[in-house]
C-alpha positions in Angstrom: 8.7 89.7 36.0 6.2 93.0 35.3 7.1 95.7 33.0 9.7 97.0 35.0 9.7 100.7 33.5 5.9 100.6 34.7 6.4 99.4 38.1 9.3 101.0 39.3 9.0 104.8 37.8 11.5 106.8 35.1 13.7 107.2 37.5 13.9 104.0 39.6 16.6 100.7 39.5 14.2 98.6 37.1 13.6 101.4 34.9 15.0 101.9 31.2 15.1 99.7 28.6 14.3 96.2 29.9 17.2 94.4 27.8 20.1 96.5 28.9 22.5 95.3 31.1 23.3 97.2 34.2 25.8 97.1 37.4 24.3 95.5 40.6 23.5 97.5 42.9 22.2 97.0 46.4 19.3 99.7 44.8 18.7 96.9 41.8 19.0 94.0 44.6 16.2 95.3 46.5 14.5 96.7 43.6 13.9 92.8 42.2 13.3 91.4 45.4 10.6 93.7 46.2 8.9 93.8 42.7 8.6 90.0 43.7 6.7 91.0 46.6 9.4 89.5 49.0 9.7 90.9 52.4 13.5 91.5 53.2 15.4 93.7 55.5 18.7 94.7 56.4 21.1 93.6 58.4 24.0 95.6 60.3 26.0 95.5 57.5 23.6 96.6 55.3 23.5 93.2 53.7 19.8 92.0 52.6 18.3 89.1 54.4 14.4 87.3 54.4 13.1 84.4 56.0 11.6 81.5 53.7 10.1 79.4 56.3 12.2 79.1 59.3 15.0 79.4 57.2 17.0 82.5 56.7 18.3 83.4 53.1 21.0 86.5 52.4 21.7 88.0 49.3 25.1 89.4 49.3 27.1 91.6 46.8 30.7 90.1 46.7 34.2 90.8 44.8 36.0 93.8 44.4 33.4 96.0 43.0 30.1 94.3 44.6 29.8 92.4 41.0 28.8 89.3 42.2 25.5 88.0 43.3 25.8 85.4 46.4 22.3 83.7 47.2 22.8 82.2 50.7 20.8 80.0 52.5 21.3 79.3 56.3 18.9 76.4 57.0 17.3 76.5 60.3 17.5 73.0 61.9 20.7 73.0 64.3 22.6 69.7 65.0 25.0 68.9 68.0 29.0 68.5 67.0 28.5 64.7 67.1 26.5 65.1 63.8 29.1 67.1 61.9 30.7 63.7 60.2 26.7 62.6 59.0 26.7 66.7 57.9 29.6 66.2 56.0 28.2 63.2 53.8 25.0 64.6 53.3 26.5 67.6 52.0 28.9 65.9 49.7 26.0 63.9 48.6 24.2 66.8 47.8 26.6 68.7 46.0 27.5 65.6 43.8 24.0 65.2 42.2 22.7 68.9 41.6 24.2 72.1 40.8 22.8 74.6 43.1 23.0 75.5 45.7 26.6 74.2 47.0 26.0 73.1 50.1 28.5 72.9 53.3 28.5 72.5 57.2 28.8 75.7 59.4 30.0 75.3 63.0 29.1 78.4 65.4 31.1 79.3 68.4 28.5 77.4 70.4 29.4 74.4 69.1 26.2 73.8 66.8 26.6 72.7 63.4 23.9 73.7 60.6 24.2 73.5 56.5 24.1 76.2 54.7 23.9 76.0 50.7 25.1 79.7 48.2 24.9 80.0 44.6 27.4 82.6 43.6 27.2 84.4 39.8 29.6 86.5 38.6 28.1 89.5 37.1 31.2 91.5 35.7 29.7 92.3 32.6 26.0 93.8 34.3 22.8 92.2 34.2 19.1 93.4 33.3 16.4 93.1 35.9 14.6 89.7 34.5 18.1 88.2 34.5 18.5 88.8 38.0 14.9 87.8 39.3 15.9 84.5 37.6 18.9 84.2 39.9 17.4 85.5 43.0 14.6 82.9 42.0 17.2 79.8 41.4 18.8 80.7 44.6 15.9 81.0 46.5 14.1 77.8 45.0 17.2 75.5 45.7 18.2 76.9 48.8 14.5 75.9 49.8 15.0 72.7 48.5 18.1 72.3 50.7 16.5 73.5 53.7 13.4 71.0 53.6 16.3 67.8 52.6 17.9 69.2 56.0 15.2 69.9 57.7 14.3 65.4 57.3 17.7 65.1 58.2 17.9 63.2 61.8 19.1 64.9 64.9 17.9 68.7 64.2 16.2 71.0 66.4 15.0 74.3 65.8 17.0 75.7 68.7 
């Protein structure tokens, strides 16, 4: 990540002293994703979202006090109900041989099943910028990874 104190200005999210810890903030959240060059927007509730591909990736602010960081990815292939049980096993596969992101099955009201994969970080005691371009990376990188395993899975459509 770039000097942030150079990028950002004295009065900015990334600026002051690169190795001290700070809350997240939705300001800081943004801040990283867009020194990255990542375009992102927000939704209704105000949450952050991109697109990687066709897939769509949020980056949420969860627990009591909006201290931890949840990298979600929603990958874009959609499979009919009569897929959920294959969903299910390539899902538990998944999560047994890596880390991130965890990955589970999401049924819509329509009946449509897709995976979706989050890595979740508890950030209680603050973070600095570098530390949380690392995340945002991990989570983005793996959820990526997830999307394109789905994405070969059989019985998808982009619909």
């Amino acid at each position: 990540m770039a000097s942030p104190e150079n990028e950002d200005g004295p009065d900015g999210p990334l600026a002051g002293h690169p190795q001290a810890l700070r809350p997240l903030t939705g300001e800081l959240l943004a801040a990283v994703l867009a020194n990255r060059g990542y375009a992102v927007a927000r939704d209704a509730d105000g949450d952050l979202v991109g697109r990687w591909e066709e897939n769509l990736i949020w980056f949420f602010r969860r627990g009591a006090a909006g201290e931890m960081l949840q990298v979600r990815t929603i990958a874009a292939p959609r499979f009919g109900i009569e897929h959920v049980p294959s969903l299910y096993a390539f899902c538990s596969s998944w999560n047994h041989d890596r880390l991130w992101p965890k990955a589970f099955v999401h049924v819509a009201d329509d009946g449509l099943a897709q995976i979706c994969g989050e890595v979740t970080t508890d950030l209680e005691a603050g973070v600095t910028p570098h530390q949380l371009d690392q995340l945002i990376d991990g989570g983005i990188s793996t959820g990526c990874q997830l999307a394109a395993a789905v994405d070969r899975l059989p019985g998808g459509s982009d619909r």
